[in-house]
Structure formats: C-alpha cells, structure tokens
PyMOL CGO cylinders between C-alpha atoms (Angstrom):
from pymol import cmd
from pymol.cgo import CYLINDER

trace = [
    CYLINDER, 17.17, 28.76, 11.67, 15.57, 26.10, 9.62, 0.3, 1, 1, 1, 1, 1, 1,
    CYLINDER, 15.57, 26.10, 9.62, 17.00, 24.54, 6.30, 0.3, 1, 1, 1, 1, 1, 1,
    CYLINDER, 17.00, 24.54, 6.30, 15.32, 23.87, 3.16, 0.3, 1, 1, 1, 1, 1, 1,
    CYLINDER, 15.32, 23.87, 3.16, 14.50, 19.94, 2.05, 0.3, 1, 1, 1, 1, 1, 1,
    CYLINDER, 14.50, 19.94, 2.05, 16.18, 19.53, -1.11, 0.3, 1, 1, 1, 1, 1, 1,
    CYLINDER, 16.18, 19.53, -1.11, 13.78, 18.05, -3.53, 0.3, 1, 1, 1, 1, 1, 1,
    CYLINDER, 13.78, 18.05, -3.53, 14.93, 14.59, -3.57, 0.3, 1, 1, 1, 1, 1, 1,
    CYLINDER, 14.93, 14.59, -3.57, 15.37, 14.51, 0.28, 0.3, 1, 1, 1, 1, 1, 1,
    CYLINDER, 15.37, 14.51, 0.28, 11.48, 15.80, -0.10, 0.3, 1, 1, 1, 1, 1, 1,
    CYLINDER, 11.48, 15.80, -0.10, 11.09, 12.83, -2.38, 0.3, 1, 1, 1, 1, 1, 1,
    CYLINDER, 11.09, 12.83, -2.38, 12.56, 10.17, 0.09, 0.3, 1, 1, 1, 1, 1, 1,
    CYLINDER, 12.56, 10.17, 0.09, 10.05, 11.03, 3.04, 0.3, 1, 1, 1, 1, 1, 1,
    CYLINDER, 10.05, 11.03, 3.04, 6.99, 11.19, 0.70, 0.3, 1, 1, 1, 1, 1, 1,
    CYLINDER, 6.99, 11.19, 0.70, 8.17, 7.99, -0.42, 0.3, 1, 1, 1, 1, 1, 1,
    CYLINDER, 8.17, 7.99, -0.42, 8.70, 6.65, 3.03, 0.3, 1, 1, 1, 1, 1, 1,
    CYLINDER, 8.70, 6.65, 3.03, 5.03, 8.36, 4.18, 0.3, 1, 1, 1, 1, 1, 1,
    CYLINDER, 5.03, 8.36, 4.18, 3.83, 6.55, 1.52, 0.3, 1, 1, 1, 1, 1, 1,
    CYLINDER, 3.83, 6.55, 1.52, 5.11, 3.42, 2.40, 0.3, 1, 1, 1, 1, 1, 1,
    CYLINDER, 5.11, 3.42, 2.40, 4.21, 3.70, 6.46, 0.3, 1, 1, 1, 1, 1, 1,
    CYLINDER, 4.21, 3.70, 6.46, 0.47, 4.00, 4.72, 0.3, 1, 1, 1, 1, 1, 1,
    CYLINDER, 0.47, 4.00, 4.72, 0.74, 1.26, 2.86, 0.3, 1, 1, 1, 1, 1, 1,
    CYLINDER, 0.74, 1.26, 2.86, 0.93, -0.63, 5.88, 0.3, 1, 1, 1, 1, 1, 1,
    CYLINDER, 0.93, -0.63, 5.88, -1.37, 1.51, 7.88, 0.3, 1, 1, 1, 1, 1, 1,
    CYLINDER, -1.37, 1.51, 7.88, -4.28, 0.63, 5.92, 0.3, 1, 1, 1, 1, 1, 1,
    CYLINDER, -4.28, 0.63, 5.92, -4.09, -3.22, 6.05, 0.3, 1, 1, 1, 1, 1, 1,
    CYLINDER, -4.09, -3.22, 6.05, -3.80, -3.42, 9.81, 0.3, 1, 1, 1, 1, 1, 1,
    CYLINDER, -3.80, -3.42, 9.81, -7.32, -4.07, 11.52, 0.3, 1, 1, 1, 1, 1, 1,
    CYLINDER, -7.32, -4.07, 11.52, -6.56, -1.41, 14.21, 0.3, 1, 1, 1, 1, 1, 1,
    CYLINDER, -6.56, -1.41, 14.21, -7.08, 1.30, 11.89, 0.3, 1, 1, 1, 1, 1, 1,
    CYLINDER, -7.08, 1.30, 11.89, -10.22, 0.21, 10.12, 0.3, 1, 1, 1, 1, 1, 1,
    CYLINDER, -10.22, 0.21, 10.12, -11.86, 3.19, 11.88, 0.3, 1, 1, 1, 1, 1, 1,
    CYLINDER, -11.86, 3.19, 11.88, -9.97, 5.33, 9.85, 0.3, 1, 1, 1, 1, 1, 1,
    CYLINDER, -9.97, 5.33, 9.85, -8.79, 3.53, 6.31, 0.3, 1, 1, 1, 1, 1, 1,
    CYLINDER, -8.79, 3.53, 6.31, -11.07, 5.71, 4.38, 0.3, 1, 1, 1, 1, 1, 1,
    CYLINDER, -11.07, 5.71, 4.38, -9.46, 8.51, 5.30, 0.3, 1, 1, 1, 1, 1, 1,
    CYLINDER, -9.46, 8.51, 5.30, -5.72, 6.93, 5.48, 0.3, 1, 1, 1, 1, 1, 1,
    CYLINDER, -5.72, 6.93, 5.48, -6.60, 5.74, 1.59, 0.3, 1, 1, 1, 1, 1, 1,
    CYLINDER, -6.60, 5.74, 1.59, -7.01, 9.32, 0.61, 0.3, 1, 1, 1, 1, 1, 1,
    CYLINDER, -7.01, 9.32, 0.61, -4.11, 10.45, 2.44, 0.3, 1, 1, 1, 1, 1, 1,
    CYLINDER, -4.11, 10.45, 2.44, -2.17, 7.98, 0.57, 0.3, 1, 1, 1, 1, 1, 1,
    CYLINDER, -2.17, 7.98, 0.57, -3.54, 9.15, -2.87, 0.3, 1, 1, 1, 1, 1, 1,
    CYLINDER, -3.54, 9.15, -2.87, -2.46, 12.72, -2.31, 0.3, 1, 1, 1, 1, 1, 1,
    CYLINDER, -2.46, 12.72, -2.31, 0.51, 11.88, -1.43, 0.3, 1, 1, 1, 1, 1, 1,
    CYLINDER, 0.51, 11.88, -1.43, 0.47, 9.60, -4.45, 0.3, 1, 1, 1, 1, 1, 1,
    CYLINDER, 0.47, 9.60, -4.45, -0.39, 12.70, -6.95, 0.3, 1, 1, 1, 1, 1, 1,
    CYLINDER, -0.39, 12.70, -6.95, 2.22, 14.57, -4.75, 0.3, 1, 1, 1, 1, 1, 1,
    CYLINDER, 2.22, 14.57, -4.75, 5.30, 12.16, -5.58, 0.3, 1, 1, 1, 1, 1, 1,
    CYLINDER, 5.30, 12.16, -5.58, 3.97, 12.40, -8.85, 0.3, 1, 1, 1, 1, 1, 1,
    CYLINDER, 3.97, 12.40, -8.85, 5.00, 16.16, -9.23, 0.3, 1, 1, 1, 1, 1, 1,
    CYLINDER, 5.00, 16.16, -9.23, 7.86, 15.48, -7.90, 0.3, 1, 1, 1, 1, 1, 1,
    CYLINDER, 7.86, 15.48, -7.90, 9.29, 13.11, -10.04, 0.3, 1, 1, 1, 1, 1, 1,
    CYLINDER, 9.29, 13.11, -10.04, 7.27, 14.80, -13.00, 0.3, 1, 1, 1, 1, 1, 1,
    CYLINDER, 7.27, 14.80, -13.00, 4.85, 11.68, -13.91, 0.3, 1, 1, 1, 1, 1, 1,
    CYLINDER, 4.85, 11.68, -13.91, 1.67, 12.42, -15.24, 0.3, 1, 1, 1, 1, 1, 1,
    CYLINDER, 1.67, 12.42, -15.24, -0.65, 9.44, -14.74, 0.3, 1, 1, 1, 1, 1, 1,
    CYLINDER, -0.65, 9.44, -14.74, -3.29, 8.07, -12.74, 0.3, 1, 1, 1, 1, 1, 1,
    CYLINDER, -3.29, 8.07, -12.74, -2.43, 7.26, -8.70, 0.3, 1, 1, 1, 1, 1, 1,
    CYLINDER, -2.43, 7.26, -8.70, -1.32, 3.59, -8.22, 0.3, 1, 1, 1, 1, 1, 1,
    CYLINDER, -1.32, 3.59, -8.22, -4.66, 1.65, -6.91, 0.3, 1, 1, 1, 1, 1, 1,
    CYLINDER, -4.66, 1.65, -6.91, -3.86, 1.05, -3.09, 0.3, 1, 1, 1, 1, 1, 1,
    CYLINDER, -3.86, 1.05, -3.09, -4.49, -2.67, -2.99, 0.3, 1, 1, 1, 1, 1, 1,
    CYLINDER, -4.49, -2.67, -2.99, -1.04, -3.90, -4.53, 0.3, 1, 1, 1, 1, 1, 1,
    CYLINDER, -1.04, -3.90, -4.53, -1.97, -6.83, -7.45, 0.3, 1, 1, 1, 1, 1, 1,
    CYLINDER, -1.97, -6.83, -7.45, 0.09, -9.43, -6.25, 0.3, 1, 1, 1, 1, 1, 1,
    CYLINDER, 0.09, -9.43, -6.25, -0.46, -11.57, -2.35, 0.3, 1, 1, 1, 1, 1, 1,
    CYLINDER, -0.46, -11.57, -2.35, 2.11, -9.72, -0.44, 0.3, 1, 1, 1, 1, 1, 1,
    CYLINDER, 2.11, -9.72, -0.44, 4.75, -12.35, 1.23, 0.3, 1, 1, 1, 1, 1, 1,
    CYLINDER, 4.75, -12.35, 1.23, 3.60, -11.56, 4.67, 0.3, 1, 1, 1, 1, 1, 1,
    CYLINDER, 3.60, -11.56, 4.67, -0.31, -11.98, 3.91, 0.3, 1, 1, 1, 1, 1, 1,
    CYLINDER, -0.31, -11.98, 3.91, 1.13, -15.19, 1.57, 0.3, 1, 1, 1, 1, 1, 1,
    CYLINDER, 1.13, -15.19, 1.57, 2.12, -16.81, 5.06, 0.3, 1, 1, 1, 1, 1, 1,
    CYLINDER, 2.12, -16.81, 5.06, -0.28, -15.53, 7.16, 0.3, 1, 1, 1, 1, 1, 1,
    CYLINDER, -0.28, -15.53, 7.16, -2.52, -17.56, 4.65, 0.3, 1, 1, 1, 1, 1, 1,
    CYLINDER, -2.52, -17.56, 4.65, -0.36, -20.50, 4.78, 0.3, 1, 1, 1, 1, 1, 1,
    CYLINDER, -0.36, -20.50, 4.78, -0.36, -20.57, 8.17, 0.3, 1, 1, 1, 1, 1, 1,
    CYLINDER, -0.36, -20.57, 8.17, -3.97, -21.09, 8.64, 0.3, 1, 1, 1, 1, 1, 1,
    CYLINDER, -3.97, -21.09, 8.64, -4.00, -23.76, 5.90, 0.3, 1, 1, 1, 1, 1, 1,
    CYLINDER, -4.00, -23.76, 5.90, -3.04, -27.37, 5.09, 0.3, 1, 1, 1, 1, 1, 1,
    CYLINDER, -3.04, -27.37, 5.09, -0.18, -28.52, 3.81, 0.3, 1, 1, 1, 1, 1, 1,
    CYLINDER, -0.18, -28.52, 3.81, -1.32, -28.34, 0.20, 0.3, 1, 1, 1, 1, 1, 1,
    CYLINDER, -1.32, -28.34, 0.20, -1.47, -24.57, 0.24, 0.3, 1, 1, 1, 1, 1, 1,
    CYLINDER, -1.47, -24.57, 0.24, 0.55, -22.61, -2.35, 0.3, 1, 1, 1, 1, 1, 1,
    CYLINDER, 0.55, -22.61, -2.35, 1.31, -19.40, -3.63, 0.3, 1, 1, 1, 1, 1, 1,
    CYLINDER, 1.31, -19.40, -3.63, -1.71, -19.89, -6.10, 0.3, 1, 1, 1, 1, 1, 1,
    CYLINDER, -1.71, -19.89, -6.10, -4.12, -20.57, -3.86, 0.3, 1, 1, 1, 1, 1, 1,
    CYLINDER, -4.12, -20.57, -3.86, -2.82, -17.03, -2.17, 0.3, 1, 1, 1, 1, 1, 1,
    CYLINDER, -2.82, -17.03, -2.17, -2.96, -15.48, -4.53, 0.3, 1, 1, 1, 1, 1, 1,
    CYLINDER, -2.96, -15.48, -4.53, -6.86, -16.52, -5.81, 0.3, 1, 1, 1, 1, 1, 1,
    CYLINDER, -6.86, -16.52, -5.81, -7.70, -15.52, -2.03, 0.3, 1, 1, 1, 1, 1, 1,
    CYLINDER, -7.70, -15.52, -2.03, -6.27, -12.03, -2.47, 0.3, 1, 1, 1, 1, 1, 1,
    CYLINDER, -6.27, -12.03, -2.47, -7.76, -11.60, -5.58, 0.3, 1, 1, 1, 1, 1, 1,
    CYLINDER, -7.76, -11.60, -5.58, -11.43, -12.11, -3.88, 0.3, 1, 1, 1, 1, 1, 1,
    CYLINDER, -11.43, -12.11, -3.88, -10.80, -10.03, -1.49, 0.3, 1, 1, 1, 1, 1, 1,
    CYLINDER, -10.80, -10.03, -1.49, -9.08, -7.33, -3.51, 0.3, 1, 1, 1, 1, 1, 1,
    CYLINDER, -9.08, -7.33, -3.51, -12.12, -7.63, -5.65, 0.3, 1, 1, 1, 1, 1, 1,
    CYLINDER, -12.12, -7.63, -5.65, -14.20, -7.17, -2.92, 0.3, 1, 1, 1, 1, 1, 1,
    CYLINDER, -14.20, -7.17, -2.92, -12.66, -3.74, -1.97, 0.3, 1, 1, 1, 1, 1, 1,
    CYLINDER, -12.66, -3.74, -1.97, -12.90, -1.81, -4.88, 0.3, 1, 1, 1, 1, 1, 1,
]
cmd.load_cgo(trace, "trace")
C-alpha cells in the first residue's frame, strides 16, 4: 500500500527538485542537456506556483545577484584587488549573455 504526499510534503520535494536544478544547470557536465534541464525547472516553477497559489510569471533561472560560490571561484582566479563588485559586473555580462 502506498500513502498519499500531503500537499506541503509535495511542496518540500518540488522545492528541493527545484533547487538540485538550480545547480544542475550551472555545472559544465550538463551543458549537453541545460536546455532541456531549464525547462524542467520552469515547469516545476509554474508547478510550485499552484501549489502555493501564486499567479505570476516563473522566476528567470539565472539568479540576479553573483552567487558566493561563483563570487570565489572568481576571486580565486584574480588579483588581490578583486571584490564583490567586480563579481558581480562579471556575472552580469555573462547573465546578459544568456538570455
């Protein structure tokens, strides 16, 4: 016998789906298949949506703001005078060139 997913417990995994995705799509090893991870991710989007009764548009996949980890990957590769602007001008090329 199976049991029923409440709907927050339903809520939680979409959430944490959506999340794993997140992260899917800006690792190099699936650049094969981020086209089809990015759509995954904005169903799932509209799907959370219903479930916590939202009606707007699907949050755009590339976050706004330089992630930490991508921050000090960044940093890593830089000089010393790198900061968090400089970050985030980078991520806003690139985000720019993504869309």
């Amino acid at each position: 016998m199976t049991s029923k997913l409440t709907r927050d417990q339903l809520r939680k995994r979409a959430q944490l789906k959506a999340k794993n995705l997140t992260h899917a799509i800006s690792q190099s090893a699936f650049a094969g298949v981020r086209s089809e991870l990015e759509e995954e991710l904005q169903f799932l989007q509209c799907a959370l949506a219903c479930l916590e009764g939202v009606n707007s548009e699907p949050v755009p996949v590339v976050q706004e703001k330089c992630p930490a980890e991508i921050r000090d990957l960044l940093a890593s590769h830089s000089d010393a005078l790198f900061n968090d602007d400089d970050a985030q001008e980078i991520w806003n090329a690139c985000r720019a060139a993504m869309h």
